[in-house]
Steps between C-alpha positions, in 0.01 A plus 500: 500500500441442128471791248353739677332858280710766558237730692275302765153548671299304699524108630262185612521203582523189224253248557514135483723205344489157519478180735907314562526202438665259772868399548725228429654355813827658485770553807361814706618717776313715757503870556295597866360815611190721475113470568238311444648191393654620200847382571700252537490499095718308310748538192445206232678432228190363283427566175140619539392852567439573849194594680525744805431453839280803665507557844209392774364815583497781210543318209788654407847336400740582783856582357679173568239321362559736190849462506507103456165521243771714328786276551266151368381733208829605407626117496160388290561739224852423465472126453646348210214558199377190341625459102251676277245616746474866619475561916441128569796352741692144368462309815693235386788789558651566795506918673798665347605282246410616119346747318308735395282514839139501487466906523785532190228313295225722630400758228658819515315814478549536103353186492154571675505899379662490152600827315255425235202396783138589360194307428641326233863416577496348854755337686698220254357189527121621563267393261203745420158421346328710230388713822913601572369295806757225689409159388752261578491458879587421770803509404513778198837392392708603818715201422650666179895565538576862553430746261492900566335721246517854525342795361609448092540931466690512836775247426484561125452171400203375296365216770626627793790293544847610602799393281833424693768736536790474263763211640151359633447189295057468506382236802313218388271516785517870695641428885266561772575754648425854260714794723233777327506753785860715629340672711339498844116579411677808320631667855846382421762299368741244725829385414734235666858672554649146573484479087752676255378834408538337082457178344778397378367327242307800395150321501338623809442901479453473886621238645481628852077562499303296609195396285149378574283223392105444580354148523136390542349128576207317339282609706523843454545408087180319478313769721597776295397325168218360610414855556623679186720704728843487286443868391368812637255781338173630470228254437792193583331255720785584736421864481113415589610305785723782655224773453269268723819431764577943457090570535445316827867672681286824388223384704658437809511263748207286440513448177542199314605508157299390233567212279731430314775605728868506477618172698860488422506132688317239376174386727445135376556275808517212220868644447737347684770777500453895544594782309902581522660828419888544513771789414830405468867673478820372310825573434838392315700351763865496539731212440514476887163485539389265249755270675374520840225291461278777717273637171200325336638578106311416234483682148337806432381712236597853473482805291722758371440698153730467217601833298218574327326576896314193402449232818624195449610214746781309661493119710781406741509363882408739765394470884194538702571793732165592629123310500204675572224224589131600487230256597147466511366186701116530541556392909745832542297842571667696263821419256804370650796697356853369549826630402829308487871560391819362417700548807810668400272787318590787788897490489783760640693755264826207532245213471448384817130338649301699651237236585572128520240261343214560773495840468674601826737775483848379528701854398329795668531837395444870655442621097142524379313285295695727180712696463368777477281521731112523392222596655105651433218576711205337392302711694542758217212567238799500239819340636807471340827253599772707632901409502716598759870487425676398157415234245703186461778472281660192576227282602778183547228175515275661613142503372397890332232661347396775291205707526258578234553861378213579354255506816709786652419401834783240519871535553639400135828696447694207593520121645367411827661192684321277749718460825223276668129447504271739537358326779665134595374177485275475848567210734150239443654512084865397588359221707264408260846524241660290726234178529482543113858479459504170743177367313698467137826381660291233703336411150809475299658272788210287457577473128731167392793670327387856475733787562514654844471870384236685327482820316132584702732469789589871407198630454315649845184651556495868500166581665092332431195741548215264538265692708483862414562782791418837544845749512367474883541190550832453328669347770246314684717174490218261401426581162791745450844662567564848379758296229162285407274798433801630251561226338746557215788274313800597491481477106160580450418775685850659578483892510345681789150554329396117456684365799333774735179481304193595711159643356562650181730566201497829410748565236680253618519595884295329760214731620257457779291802452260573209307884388145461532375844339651771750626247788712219512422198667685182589535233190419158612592189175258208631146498558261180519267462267198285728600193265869513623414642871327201611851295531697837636184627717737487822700761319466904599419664229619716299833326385846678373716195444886577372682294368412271189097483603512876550673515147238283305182683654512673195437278275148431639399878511525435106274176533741281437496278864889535611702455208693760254557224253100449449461645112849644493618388192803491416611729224874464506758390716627835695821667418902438629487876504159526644500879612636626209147602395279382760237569323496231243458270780172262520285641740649803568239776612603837508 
């Protein structure tokens, strides 16, 4: 899930992206299974963005043939980037060898939505004509190296810029990756236990939380610009476009919205790529882990505030512990969102494996998923998360948690620590794991003088929605496993709320129910507009999807297709101590 507004409503469907473009010949291996003759699929390592295969009969994407889209998308994006173009792959470069990738040169969030976003300060690089209209495509700069503004008042500084932290010598060129989000859509923090409690060098406030960074490709760059949809308000071309999107949910059914219309993917079949959204988690590592050769590292950029409360940054080498991967191929029915982690994220209290690198359980436990014990009804009009037993004190390796305080529905007197997942890693993804896993190590043999070991070797599929399900039909097998329609990371979505997300956040507790006047009826996230039903129209309707499509049905109730990040600019980079006054956060609703 990205950012997600603290108090949610309502869901459909997003609508269209773009045509793939077709791969390179690169070694492949076969996954069977399912209807239709949507599997066997294959796993590729190829440099070009995937297109999916749908099945013969519904038109839907059967789940293994999710799973290895996932798996080729996953290896696309993290080919080596060509010098001194943005999201383009070097295929002069082999997979796994040199960086940044092509998604680390993607534009982060800041970039597309900066603090100081209006008619007349667009994203950097964008040139604008006496009209504050875009007139420098197709490009409109995207190529420029990073650069993230914020809002000038929020980050006291006079352009928006953030100075570095004392000890912090200023970067000639910012890294990639900006870590400007701590918590998890404002539910929660997460912290790795495996890490000292203190830096020792006294640098990193925090050096056990994990931070969050949000990229976006070309594709999505250019159609946001194109459209003037950097910033969000009355009268904003973006805010015309999500009245018309909001006007025809109103209507019902058969409405179609009028135009313009908030297309978050880009619709020109001239472009040979499609519109690319990812959310990704760091960390410091330790010295044992930086050694082991099992983490993607590259250098980061993140923030802390020097005395005066003022936020200011810091740049070392972290790892990549979590990837969420959300696509939008014009030949899928819907989006195609992915979810992927390091594998030795979910560890015992004396730092032992719980999962080897597929994702198959290799040290079960009786515990929970934490300890304590959570649980909600979301059945209730009002629910709240309830703990049973004692927080944890000595969380050992283990991953933990704390609650935000401030919703008073959550359990935030004290860490929570994650024993397992909340639901594991079904069978049809640990195959699919396993054929991607064999897929790189068949490439890299094939490779005069390359190593035998990669760090993507580590990194495993957590779950793919590619089809979206009813809570009914959860565990129908084809398109879904109960695990599949609750997709959650480990990293991402680690406290009870987002990784048992279904139907609604209501101060931050998943609800299924909603008041209408003096009853209360069942609360249902996705409906088809006619424009989107046509490629879903052997779906049952109506739809309450869990899980990360559940999640982002909000964002269209607001007009804004699926994403969160559509207008949300980016006023400051959020808090170490983010719930010491939640409500200076961005976004926050009370």
């Amino acid at each position: 899930m990205s950012r997600l507004l603290l108090k949610m409503r309502g869901g459909v469907l997003p609508a269209a992206a773009i045509l793939a473009v077709a791969g390179y010949a690169m070694p492949m291996l076969a996954i069977a299974g399912g209807e239709g003759g949507s599997c066997p699929k294959a796993v590729s390592v190829s440099p070009a963005l995937p297109s999916p295969q749908s099945d013969g009969s519904t038109g839907g994407i059967d789940l293994c043939a999710g799973a290895v889209f996932a798996w080729n998308a996953f290896i696309s994006v993290n080919w080596p980037a060509k010098e001194g173009v943005r999201d383009e792959p070097d295929t002069n470069k082999p997979f796994g060898q040199g960086s940044p990738t092509v998604w680390e040169t993607m534009r982060a969030k800041v970039e597309l939505y900066p603090g100081n976003g209006s008619p007349t300060n667009p994203p950097h690089g964008v040139q604008l004509n006496p009209q504050s209209a875009p007139s420098n495509p197709p490009d409109y700069g995207y190529n420029q190296a990073p650069d993230y503004v914020y809002s000038p008042s929020e980050v006291k500084s006079a352009d928006g810029h953030i100075k570095a932290c004392p000890k912090q010598p200023e970067a000639k060129t910012a890294a990639w990756i900006p870590l400007d989000e701590t918590t998890q859509i404002g539910n929660n923090q997460t912290f790795a236990g495996v890490l000292p409690e203190k830096d020792a060098n006294g640098l990193n406030s925090k050096p056990q939380l994990i931070r969050y960074a949000v990229k976006m490709n070309k594709s999505t760059y250019t159609n946001v610009v194109s459209g003037q949809y950097w910033y969000h308000g009355d009268g904003s071309p973006l805010g015309k476009a999500a009245n018309n999107y909001k006007a025809a949910l109103q209507q019902g059914q058969e409405a179609n919205p009028a135009s313009p219309y908030v297309n978050f993917g880009s619709t020109d079949p001239k472009d040979p790529n499609y519109s690319v959204e990812i959310k990704s988690a760091w960390r410091p590592l330790t010295d044992k882990e930086a050694a082991s050769g099992r983490f993607y590292r590259t250098t980061v950029r993140y923030y802390e505030e020097d005395g005066t409360g003022t936020p200011c940054y810091r740049e070392d080498t972290w790892g990549l512990v979590g990837m969420h991967l959300i696509s939008f191929p014009i030949s899928a029915p819907w989006v195609i969102w992915s979810t992927f982690e390091q594998t030795d994220n979910i560890l015992a209290a004396n730092n032992s494996a719980t999962e080897d690198a597929e994702g198959r359980v290799v040290l079960p436990t009786t515990e929970g998923p934490t300890t304590p014990l959570l649980s909600s009804n979301p059945d209730a009009l009002k629910p709240v998360v309830s703990k049973t037993g004692d927080y944890c004190t000595q969380p050992g390796a283990r991953l933990f948690f704390r609650e935000n305080p401030n919703y008073g529905t959550l359990p935030a007197d004290g860490d929570i620590c994650v024993n397992k997942r909340w639901h594991p890693i079904p069978d049809p993804i640990i195959k699919a794991n396993v054929l991607g896993h064999q897929a790189i190590r068949s490439y890299l043999k094939s490779l005069k003088g390359s190593p035998s070991t990669s760090p993507w070797l580590y990194y495993k599929l957590v779950n793919v929605q590619a089809t979206p399900v009813d809570y009914s039909g959860k565990d129908d097998q084809r398109f879904s496993t109960t695990p599949t329609y609750y997709t959650a990371n480990a990293t991402i979505e680690t406290d009870y709320s987002l990784g048992m997300f279904t139907g609604d956040l209501v101060n931050g507790v998943p609800s299924n129910k909603v008041a209408n006047g003096d009853s209360i009826t069942d609360y249902y996230n996705t409906r088809l507009l006619p424009f989107q039903a046509g490629r879903l129209g052997f779906l049952k309707t109506p739809i309450r999807m869990g899980g990360c499509g559940g999640c982002h049905g909000y964002a269209a109730t607001q007009g804004q297709d699926f994403s969160f990040a559509l207008g949300d600019n980016v006023k400051k980079p959020e808090p170490v101590n983010a719930f010491k006054n939640v409500k200076t956060f961005r976004n926050y609703k009370p």
